[in-house]
C-alpha positions in Angstrom: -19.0 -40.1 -22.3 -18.2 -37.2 -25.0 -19.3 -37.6 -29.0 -20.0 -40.6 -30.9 -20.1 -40.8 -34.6 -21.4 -43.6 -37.2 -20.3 -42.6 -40.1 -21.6 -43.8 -43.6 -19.5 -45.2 -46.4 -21.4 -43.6 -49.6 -21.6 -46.4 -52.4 -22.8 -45.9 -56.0 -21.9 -48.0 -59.1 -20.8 -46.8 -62.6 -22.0 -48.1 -65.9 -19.9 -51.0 -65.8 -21.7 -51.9 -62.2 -18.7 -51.6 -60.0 -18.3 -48.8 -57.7 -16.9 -45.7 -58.8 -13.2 -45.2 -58.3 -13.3 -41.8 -56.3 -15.7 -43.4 -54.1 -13.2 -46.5 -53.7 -10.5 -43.9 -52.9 -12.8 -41.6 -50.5 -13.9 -45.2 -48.7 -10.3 -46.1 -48.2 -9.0 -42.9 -46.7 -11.9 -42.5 -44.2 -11.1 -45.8 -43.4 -6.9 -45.4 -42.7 -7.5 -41.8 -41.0 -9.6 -43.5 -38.4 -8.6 -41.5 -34.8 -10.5 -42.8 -32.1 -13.1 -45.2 -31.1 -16.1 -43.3 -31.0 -15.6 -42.9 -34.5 -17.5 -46.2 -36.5 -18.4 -46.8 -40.1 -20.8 -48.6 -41.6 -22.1 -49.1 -45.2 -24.6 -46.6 -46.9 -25.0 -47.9 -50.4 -26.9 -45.2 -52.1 -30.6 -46.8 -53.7 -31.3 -49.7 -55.3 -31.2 -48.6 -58.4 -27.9 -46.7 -58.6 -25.7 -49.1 -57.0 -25.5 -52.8 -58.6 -26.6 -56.0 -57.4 -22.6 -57.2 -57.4 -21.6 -54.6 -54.8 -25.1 -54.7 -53.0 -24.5 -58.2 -52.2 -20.4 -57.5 -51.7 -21.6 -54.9 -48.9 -24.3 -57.8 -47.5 -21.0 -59.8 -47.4 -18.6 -57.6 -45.5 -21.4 -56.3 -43.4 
């Protein structure tokens, strides 16, 4: 028993329609400080229209 968390990676593209790099380097350090195994993360693009079709259908890929 004890706490379980799912825990969101934020996504939200730039101008240029790739993801902004601060939330590239946020994503990666959630993911490397991972502790235990009731800690999961999933994907949590922001909307439709601020995150681009290219990493929408990168996160449908890795998903």
């Amino acid at each position: 028993m004890g706490l379980r968390a799912a825990i969101g990676l934020f996504s939200i593209s730039g101008p240029d329609g790739e993801m902004v790099p601060c939330n590239l380097r946020c994503r990666e350090e959630l993911l490397k400080s991972r502790v235990s195994e009731r800690i999961q993360f999933c994907h949590a693009p922001h909307a439709v229209y601020s995150v681009s079709e290219r990493v929408l259908r990168r996160i449908a890929e890795e998903a």
